[in-house]
PyMOL CGO cylinders between C-alpha atoms (Angstrom):
from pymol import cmd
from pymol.cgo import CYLINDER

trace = [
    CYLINDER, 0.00, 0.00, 0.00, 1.86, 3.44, -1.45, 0.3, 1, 1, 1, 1, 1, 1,
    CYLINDER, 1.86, 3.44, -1.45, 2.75, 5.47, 1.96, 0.3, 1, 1, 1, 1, 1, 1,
    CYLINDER, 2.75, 5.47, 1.96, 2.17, 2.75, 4.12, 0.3, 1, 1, 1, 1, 1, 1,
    CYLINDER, 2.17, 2.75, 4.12, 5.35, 2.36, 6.41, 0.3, 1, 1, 1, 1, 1, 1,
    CYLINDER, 5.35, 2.36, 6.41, 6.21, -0.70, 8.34, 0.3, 1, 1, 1, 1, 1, 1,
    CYLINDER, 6.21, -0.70, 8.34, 7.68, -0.32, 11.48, 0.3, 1, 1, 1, 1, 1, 1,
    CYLINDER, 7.68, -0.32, 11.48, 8.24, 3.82, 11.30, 0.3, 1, 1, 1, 1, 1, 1,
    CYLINDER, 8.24, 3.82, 11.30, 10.67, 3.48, 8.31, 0.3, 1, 1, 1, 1, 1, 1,
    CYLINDER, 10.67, 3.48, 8.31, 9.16, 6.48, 6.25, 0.3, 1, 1, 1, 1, 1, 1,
    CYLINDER, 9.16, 6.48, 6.25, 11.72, 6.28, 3.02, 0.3, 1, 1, 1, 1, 1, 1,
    CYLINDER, 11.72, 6.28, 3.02, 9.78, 9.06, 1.55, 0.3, 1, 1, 1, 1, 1, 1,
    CYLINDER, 9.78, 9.06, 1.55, 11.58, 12.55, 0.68, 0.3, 1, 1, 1, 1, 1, 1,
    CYLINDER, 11.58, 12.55, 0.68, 12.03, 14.60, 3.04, 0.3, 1, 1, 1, 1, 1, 1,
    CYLINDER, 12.03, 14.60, 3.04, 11.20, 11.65, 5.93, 0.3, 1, 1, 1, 1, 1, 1,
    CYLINDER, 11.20, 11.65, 5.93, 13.51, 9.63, 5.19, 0.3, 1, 1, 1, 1, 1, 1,
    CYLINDER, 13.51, 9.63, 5.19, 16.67, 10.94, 7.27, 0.3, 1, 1, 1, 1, 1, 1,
    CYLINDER, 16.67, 10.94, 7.27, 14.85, 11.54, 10.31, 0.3, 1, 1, 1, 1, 1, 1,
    CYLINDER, 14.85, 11.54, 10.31, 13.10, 7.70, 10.24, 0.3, 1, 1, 1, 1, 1, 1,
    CYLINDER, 13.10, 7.70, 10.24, 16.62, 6.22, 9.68, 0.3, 1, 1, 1, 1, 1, 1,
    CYLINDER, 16.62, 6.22, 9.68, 19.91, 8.41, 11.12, 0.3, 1, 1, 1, 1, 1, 1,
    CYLINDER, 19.91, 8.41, 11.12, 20.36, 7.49, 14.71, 0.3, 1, 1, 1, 1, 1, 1,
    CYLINDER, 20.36, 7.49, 14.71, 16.83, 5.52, 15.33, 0.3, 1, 1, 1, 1, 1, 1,
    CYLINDER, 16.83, 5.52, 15.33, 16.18, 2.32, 17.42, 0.3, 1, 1, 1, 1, 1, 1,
    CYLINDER, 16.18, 2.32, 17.42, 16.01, -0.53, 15.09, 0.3, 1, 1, 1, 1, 1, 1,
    CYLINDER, 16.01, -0.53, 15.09, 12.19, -2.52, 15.56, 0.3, 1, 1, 1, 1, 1, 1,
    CYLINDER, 12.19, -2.52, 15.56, 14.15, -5.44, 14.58, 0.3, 1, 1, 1, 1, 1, 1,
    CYLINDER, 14.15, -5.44, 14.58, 17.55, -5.33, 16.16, 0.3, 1, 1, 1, 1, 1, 1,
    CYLINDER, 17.55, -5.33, 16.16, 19.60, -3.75, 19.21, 0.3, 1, 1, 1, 1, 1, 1,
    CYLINDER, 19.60, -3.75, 19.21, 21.32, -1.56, 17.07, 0.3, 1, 1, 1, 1, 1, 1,
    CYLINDER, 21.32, -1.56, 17.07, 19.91, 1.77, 15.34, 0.3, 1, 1, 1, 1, 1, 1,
    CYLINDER, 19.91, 1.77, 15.34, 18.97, 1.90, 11.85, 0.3, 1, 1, 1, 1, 1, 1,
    CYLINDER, 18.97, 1.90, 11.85, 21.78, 4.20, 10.76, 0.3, 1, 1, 1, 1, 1, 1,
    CYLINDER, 21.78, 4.20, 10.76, 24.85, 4.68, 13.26, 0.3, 1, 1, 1, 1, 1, 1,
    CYLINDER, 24.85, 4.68, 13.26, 26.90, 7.54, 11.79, 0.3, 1, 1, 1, 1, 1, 1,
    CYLINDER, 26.90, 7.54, 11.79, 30.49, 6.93, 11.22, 0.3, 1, 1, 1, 1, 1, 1,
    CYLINDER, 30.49, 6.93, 11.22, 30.00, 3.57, 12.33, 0.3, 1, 1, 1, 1, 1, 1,
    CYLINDER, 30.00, 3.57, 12.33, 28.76, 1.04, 9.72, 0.3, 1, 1, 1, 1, 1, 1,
    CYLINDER, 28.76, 1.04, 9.72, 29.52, -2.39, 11.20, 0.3, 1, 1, 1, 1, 1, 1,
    CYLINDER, 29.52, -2.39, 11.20, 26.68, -0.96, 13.92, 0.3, 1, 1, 1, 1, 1, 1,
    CYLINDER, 26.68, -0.96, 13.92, 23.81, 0.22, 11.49, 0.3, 1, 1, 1, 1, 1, 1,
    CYLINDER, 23.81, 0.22, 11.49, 21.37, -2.23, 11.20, 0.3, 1, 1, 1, 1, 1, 1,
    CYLINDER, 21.37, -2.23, 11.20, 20.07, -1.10, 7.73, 0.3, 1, 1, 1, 1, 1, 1,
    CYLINDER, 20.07, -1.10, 7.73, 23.21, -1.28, 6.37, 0.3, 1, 1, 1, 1, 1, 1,
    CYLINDER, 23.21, -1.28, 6.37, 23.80, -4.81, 7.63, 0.3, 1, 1, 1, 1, 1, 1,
    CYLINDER, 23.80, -4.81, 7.63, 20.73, -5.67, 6.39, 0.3, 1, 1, 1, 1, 1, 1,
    CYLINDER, 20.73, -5.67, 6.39, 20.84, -4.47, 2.84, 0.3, 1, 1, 1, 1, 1, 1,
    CYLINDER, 20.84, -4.47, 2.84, 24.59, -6.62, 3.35, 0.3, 1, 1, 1, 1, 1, 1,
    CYLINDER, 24.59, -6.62, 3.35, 22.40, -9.97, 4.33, 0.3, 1, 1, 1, 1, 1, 1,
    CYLINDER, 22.40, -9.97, 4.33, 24.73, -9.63, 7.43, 0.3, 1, 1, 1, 1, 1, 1,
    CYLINDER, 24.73, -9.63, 7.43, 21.44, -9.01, 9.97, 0.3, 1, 1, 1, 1, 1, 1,
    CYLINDER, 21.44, -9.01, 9.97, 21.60, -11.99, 11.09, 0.3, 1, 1, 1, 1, 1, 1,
    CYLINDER, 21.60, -11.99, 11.09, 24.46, -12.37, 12.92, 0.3, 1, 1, 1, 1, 1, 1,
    CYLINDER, 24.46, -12.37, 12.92, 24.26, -8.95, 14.38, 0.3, 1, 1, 1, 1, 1, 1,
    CYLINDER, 24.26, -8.95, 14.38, 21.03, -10.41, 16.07, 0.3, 1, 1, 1, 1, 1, 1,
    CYLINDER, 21.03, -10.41, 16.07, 18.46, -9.28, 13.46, 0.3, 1, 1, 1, 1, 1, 1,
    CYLINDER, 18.46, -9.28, 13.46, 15.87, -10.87, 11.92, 0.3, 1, 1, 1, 1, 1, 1,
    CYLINDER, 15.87, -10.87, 11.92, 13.72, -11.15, 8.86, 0.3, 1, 1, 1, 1, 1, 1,
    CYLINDER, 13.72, -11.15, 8.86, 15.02, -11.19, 4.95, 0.3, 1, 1, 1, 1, 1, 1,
    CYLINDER, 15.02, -11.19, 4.95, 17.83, -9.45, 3.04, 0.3, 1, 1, 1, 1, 1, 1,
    CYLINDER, 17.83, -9.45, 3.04, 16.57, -5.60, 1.99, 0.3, 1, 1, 1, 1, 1, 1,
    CYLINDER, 16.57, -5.60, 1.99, 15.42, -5.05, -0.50, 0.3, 1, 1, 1, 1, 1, 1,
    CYLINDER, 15.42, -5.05, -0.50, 13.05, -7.49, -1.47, 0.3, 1, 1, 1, 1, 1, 1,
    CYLINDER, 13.05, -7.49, -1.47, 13.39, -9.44, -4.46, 0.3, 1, 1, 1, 1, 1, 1,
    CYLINDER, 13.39, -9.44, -4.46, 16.74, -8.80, -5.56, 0.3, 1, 1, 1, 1, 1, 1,
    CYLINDER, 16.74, -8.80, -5.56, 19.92, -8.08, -3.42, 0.3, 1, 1, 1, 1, 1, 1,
    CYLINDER, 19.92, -8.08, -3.42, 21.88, -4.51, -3.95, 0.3, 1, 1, 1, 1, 1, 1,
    CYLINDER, 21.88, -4.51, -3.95, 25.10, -4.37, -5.75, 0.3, 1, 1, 1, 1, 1, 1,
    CYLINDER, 25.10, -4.37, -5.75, 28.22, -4.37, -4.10, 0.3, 1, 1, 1, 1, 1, 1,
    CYLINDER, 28.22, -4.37, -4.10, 29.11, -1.22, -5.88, 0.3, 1, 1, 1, 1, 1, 1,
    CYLINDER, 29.11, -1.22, -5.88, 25.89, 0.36, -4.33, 0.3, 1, 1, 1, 1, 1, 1,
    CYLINDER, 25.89, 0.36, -4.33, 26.09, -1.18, -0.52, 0.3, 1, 1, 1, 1, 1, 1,
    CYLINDER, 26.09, -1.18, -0.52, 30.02, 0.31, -0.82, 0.3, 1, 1, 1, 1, 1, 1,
    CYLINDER, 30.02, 0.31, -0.82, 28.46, 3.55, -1.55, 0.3, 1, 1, 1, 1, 1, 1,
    CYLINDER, 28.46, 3.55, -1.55, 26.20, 3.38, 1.47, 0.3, 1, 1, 1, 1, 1, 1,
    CYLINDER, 26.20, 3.38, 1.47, 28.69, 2.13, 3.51, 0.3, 1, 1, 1, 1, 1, 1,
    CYLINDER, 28.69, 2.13, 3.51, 31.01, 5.26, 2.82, 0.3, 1, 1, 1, 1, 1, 1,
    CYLINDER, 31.01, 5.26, 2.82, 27.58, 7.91, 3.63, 0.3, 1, 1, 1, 1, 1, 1,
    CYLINDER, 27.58, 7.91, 3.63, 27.52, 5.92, 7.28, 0.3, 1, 1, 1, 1, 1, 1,
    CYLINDER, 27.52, 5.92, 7.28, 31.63, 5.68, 7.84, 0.3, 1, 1, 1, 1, 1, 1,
    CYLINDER, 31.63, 5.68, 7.84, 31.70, 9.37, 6.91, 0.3, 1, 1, 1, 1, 1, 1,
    CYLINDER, 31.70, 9.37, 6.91, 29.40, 10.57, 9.46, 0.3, 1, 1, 1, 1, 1, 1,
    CYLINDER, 29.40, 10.57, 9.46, 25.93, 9.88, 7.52, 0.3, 1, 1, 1, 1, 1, 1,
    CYLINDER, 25.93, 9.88, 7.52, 25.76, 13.55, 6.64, 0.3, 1, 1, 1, 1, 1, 1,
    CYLINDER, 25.76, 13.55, 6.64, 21.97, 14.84, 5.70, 0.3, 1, 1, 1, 1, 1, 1,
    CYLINDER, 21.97, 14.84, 5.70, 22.59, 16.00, 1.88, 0.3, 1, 1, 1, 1, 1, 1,
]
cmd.load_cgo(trace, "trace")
């Protein structure tokens, strides 16, 4: 259902850095985003398949089809740098 979001993760512009940068994970002990601190952000894990074994549950984001390397590297440089809101 378009704007529906599961658990409070709005990925909607202009939503979508407050409902993921430094926020309590529904699934997981860790937050969602940790900036500057990847192997500790849940989404980022999760989008890895690595969820798991950081204590997570549920499937590999996103559905379907996994990310690229290329791409999760990309991410992965946003969080390590400080997850910056631009």
């Amino acid at each position: 259902m378009p704007g529906a979001a599961q658990a409070g993760l709005t990925l909607e512009a202009g939503a979508s850095y407050k409902a993921i940068v430094s926020v309590a994970s529904t699934e997981s002990k860790l937050v969602r985003i940790d900036p500057g601190k990847p192997e500790q952000s849940y989404l980022l894990l999760k989008i890895a398949g690595l969820h798991i074994k950081a204590g997570g549950q549920g499937s590999q984001m996103p559905p379907g089809a996994p990310l690229d390397k290329e791409t999760i590297d990309v991410i992965r440089t946003w969080v390590l740098e400080g997850a910056q809101n631009n």
